[in-house]
C-alpha positions as CSV (number, residue, x, y, z in Angstrom):
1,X,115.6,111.7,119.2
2,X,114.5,111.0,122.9
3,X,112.6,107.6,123.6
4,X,111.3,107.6,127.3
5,X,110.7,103.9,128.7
6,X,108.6,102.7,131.1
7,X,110.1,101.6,134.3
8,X,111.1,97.9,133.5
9,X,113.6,97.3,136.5
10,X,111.0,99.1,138.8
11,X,108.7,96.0,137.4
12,X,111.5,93.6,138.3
13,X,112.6,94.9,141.4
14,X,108.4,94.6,142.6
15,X,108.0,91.5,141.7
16,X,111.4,90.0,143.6
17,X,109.9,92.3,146.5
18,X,107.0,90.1,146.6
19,X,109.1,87.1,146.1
20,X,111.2,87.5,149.1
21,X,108.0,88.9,151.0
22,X,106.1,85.3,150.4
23,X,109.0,83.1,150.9
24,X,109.2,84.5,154.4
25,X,105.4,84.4,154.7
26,X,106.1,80.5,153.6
27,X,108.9,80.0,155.6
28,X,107.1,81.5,158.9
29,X,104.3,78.8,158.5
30,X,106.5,76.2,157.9
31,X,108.2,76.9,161.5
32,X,104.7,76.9,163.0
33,X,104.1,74.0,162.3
34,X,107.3,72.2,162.6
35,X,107.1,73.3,166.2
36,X,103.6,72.1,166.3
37,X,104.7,68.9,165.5
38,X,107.1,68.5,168.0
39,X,104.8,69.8,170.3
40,X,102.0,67.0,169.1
41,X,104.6,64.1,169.3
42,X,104.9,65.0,173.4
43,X,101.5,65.4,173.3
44,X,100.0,63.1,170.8
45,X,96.2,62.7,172.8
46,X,96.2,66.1,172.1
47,X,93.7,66.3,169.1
48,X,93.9,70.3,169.0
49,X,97.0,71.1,168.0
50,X,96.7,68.2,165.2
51,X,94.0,70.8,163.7
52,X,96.3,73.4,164.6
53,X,99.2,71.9,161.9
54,X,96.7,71.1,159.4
55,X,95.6,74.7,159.3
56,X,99.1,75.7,159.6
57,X,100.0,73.9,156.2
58,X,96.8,74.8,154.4
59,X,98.3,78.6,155.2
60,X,101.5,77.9,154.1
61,X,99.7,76.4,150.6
62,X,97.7,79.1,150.1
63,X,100.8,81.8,150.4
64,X,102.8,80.2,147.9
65,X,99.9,79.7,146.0
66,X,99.1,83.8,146.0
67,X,103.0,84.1,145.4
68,X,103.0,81.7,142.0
69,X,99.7,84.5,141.0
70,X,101.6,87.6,141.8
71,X,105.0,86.1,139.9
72,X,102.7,85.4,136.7
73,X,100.8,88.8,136.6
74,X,104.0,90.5,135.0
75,X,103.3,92.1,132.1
76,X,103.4,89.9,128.8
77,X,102.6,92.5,126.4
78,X,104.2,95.7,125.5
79,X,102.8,98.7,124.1
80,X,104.1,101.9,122.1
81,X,102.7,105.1,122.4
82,X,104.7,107.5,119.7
83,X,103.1,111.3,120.1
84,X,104.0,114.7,118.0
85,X,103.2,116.4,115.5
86,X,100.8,119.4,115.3
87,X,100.6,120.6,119.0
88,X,96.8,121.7,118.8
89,X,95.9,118.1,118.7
90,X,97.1,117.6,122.4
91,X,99.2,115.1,121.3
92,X,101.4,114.8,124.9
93,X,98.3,115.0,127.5
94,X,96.8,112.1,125.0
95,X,99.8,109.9,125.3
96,X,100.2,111.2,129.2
97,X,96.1,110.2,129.3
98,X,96.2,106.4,128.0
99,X,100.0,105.4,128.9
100,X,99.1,104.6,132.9
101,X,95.4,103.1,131.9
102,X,97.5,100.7,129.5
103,X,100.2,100.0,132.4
104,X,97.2,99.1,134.5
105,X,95.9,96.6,132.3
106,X,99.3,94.6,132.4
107,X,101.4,96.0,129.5
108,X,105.1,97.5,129.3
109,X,104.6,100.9,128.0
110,X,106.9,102.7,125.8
111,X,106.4,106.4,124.9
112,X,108.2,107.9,122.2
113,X,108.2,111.3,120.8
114,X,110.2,110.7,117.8
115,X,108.3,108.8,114.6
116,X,112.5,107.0,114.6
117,X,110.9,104.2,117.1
118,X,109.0,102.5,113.9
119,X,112.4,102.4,112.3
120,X,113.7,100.6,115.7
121,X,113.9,97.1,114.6
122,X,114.5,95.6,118.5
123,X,111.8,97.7,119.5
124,X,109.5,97.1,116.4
125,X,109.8,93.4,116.8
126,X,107.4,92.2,118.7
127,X,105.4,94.6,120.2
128,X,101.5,94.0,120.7
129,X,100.5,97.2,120.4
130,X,100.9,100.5,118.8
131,X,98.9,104.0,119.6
132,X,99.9,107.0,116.9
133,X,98.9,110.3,118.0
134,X,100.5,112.5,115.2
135,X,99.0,114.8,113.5
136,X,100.6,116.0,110.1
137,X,104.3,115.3,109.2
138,X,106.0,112.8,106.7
139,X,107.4,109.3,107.3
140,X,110.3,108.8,106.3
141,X,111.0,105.5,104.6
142,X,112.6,103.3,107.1
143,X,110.1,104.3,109.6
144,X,107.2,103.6,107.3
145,X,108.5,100.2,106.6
146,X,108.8,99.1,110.6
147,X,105.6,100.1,111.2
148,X,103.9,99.0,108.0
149,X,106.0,95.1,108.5
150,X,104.8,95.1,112.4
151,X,101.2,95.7,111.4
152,X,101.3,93.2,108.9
153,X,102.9,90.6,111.1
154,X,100.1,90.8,114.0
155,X,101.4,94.0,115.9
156,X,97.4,96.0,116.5
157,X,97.0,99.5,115.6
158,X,94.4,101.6,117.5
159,X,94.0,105.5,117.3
160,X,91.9,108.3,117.3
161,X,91.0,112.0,115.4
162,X,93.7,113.6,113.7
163,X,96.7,111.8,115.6
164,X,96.2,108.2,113.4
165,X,94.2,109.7,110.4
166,X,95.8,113.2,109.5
167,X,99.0,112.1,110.0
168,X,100.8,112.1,107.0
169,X,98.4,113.3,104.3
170,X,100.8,112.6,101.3
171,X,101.1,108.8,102.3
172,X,98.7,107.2,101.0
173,X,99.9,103.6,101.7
174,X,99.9,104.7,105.3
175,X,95.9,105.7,104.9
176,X,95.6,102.2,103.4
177,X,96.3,101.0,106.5
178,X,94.6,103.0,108.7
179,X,91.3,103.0,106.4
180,X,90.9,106.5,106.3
181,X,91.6,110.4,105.7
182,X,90.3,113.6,107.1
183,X,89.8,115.9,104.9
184,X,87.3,119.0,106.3
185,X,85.4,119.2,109.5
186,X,82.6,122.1,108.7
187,X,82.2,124.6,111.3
188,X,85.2,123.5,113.6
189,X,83.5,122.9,117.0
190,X,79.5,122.3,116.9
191,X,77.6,120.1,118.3
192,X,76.7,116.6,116.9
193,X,75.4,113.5,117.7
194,X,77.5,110.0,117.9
195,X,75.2,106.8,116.5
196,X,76.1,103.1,117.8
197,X,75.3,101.4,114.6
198,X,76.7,98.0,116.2
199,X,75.4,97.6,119.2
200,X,76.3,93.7,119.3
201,X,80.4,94.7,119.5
202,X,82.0,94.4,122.3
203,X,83.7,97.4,121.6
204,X,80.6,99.5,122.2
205,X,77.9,97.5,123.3
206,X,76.1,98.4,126.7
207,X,77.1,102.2,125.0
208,X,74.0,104.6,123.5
209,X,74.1,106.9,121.5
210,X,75.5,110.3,122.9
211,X,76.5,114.1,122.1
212,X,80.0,115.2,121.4
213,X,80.9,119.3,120.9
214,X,84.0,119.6,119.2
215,X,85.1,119.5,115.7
216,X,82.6,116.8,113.4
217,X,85.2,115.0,110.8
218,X,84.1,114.4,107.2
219,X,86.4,111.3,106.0
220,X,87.4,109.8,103.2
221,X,87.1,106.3,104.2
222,X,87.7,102.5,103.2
223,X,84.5,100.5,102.4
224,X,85.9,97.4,103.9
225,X,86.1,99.2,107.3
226,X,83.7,97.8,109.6
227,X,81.6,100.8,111.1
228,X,80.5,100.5,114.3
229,X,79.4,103.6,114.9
230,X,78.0,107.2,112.6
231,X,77.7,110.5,112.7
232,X,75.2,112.8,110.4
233,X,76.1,116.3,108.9
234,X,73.3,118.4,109.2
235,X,74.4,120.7,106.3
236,X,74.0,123.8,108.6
237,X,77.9,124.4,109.1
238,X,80.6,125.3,107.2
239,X,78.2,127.1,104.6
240,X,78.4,123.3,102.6
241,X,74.9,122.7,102.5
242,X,74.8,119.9,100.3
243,X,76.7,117.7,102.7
244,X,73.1,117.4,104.6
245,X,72.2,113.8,105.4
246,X,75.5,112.4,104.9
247,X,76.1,109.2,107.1
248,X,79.7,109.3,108.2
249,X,81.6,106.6,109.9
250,X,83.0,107.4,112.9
251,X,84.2,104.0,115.0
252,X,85.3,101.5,112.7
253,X,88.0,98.0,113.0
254,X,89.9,96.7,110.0
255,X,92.6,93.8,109.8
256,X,95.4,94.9,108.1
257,X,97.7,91.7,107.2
258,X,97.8,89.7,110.5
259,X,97.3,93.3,112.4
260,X,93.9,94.0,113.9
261,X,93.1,98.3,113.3
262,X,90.9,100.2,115.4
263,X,90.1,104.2,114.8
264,X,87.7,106.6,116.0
265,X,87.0,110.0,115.0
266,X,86.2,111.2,118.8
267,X,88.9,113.0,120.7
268,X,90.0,116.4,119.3
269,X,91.8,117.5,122.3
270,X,92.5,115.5,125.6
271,X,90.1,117.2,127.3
272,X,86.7,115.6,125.1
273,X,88.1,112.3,126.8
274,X,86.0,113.4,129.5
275,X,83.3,112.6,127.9
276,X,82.7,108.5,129.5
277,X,81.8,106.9,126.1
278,X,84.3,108.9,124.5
279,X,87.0,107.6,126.5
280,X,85.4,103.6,126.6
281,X,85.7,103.2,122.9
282,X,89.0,104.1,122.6
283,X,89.7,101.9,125.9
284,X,87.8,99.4,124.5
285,X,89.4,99.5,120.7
286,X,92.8,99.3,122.2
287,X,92.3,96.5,123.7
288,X,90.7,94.6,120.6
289,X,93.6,95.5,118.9
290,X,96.3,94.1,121.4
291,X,94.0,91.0,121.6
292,X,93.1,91.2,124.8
293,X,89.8,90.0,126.2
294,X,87.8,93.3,126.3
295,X,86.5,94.5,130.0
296,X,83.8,97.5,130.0
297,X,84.7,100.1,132.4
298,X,81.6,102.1,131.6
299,X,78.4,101.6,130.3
300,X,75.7,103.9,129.6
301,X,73.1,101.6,127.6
């Protein structure tokens, strides 16, 4: 078991940084104008250096004001990141990928790369966030119930591809959370088209449609999921010809209990991140599932 945690006391050890920084920034004004006072009460015709204090102060203000901002900016909710599984899923450059972008948005990151953190009650307890990326395994009971009670008590759940739903293909509790199953992707890597069927959602409006070349998943999925995006087999992979026409989901957002669930099909490997609407969905369904107010990076509508 090895959990690897984000740097808390580096966090702290900033933020009194800043603390000590602003004071002095405070304290330095307060000196100007103290000696601008005396300096106006042997002068006190002397209208200029009455301006002088006042703009003295209103510095002085305005520091501690920035200081109370920077103080309150600390993160205030934590993610967890838990990657394995089947290597060929990229499972590490995923969690290496998305850990720093969540960091930047304000939350404490934990990555773990043992499925033993669900079964962590301290750390189970109130996090906002979880991001699986595991393909294929089997969870064991105790870790199955911390994750399953977190969900249901408000924690969100966002994933992607394999890594949230091929997981743990004998679990089918699990899969009724998650609100869906791969079962075949015909042809392996091909080239098929992505469909915004919501364009309204903030999770990917101001998004068109767009091509992907990488493996095309055929789910089985939940009707209550609400798709927000498709993708069509053509029929002409796979020799499985009488898949033609069919309409799959491939972005879609649940509740599970209290938990919000976000899962996209997009995102094989690491590397088909690098396609821009790609990685703003994901993005964009992690934070709908943490609760957080959702800011586009990219748009392409």
């Amino acid at each position: 078991m090895r959990h690897c945690f984000a740097r808390d006391s580096d966090s702290i050890t900033r933020n009194h940084k800043l603390l000590v920084f602003s004071s002095t920034i405070v304290k330095d004004y307060r000196a100007q104008a103290y000696s601008a006072v005396v300096t106006t009460a042997a002068c006190p015709e002397s209208t200029q250096r009455k301006r002088r204090i006042m703009s003295t102060v209103k510095k002085a203000k305005t520091a501690a004001s920035k200081t109370t901002k920077t103080v309150a900016s600390k993160p205030t909710k934590k993610a967890l990141i838990v990657w394995g599984g089947w290597d060929g899923h990229t499972p590490k450059p995923c969690a290496d990928l998305f850990a720093p972008w969540l960091e930047s948005k304000g939350f404490q990151v934990v990555v773990s790369d043992t499925l033993d953190a669900y079964a962590d009650k301290d750390q189970m307890k109130d996090v906002n966030l979880i991001v699986p990326i595991w393909t294929m395994g089997e969870l064991k009971k105790e870790q199955w119930a911390g994750l399953n009670e977190a969900v249901l008590n408000g924690a969100g759940l966002a994933g992607w591809h394999g890594g949230m739903c091929d997981s743990f293909r004998t679990h089918t509790s699990y899969q009724f959370m998650t609100g869906g199953q791969w079962v075949a992707h015909p042809g392996n890597i091909i080239p098929h088209q992505i469909n915004i069927t919501a364009p309204d959602d903030p999770i990917v409006k101001g998004l068109k449609d767009f091509e992907m070349v990488s493996e095309q998943y055929y789910m089985h999925t939940d009707p209550s999921n609400e798709a927000l995006a498709t993708t069509t087999f053509s029929g002409k992979h796979g020799n499985c010809p009488w898949i033609k026409g069919t309409v799959m989901p491939y972005v879609w957002k649940r509740t599970y209990g209290k938990g919000r669930v976000f899962y996209t099909a997009l995102g094989h490997v690491a590397a088909d991140f690098k396609v821009p609407e790609a990685m703003e969905i994901v993005k964009r369904g992690m934070q709908w599932a943490a609760r957080e107010r959702i800011k586009p990076e990219y748009t392409s509508a």
